[in-house]
C-alpha positions as CSV (number, residue, x, y, z in Angstrom):
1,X,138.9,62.7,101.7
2,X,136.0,60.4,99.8
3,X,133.7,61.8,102.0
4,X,134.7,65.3,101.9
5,X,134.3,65.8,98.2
6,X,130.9,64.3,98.5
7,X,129.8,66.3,100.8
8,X,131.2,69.4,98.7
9,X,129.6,68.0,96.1
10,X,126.2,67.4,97.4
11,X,126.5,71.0,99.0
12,X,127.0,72.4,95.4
13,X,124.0,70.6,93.9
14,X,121.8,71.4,96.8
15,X,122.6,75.0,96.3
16,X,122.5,75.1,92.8
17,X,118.8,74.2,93.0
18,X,117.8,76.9,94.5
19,X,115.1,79.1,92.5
20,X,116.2,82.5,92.5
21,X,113.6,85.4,93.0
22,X,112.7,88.1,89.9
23,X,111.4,91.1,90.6
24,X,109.1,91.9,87.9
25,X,108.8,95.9,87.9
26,X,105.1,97.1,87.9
27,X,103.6,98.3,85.9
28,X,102.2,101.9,87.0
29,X,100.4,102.8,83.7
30,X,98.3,100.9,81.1
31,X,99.7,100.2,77.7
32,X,99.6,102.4,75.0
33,X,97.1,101.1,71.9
34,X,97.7,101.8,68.4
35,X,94.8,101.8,66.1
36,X,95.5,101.4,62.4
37,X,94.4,99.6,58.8
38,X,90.7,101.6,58.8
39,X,88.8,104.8,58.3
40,X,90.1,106.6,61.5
41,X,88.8,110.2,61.9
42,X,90.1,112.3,64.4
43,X,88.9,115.8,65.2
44,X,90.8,118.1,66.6
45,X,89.6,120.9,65.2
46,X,86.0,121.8,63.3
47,X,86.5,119.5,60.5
48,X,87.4,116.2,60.6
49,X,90.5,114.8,59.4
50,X,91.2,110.9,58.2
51,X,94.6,109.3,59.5
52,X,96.6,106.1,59.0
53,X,97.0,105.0,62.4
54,X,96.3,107.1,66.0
55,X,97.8,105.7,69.3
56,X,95.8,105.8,72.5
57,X,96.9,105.9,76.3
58,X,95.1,106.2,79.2
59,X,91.9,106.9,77.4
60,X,93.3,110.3,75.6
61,X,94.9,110.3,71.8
62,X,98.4,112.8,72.6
């Protein structure tokens, strides 16, 4: 019976150290950017236009 739980024991431990995998999804796109706090001019149109903050992703401004 001594040996038995021991042996349970130990099992337990032994399996309890195990490192268990993660899966990290990956990432597909690159991160948007956000550009704020300056003189940002945009120009979407003929004349330009000053903004608080413009967000960038994948080298376009949506």
């Amino acid at each position: 019976m001594k040996y038995t739980l021991f042996a349970l024991l130990s099992l337990l431990f032994v399996m309890s150290c195990k490192q268990k995998q993660q899966n990290a999804p990956a990432m597909s796109e690159a991160p948007a950017q956000l550009f704020y706090n300056g003189e940002i001019i945009i120009m979407q149109s003929d004349n330009p236009q000053y903004v608080e903050a413009v967000v960038e992703q994948d080298g376009k401004i949506p």
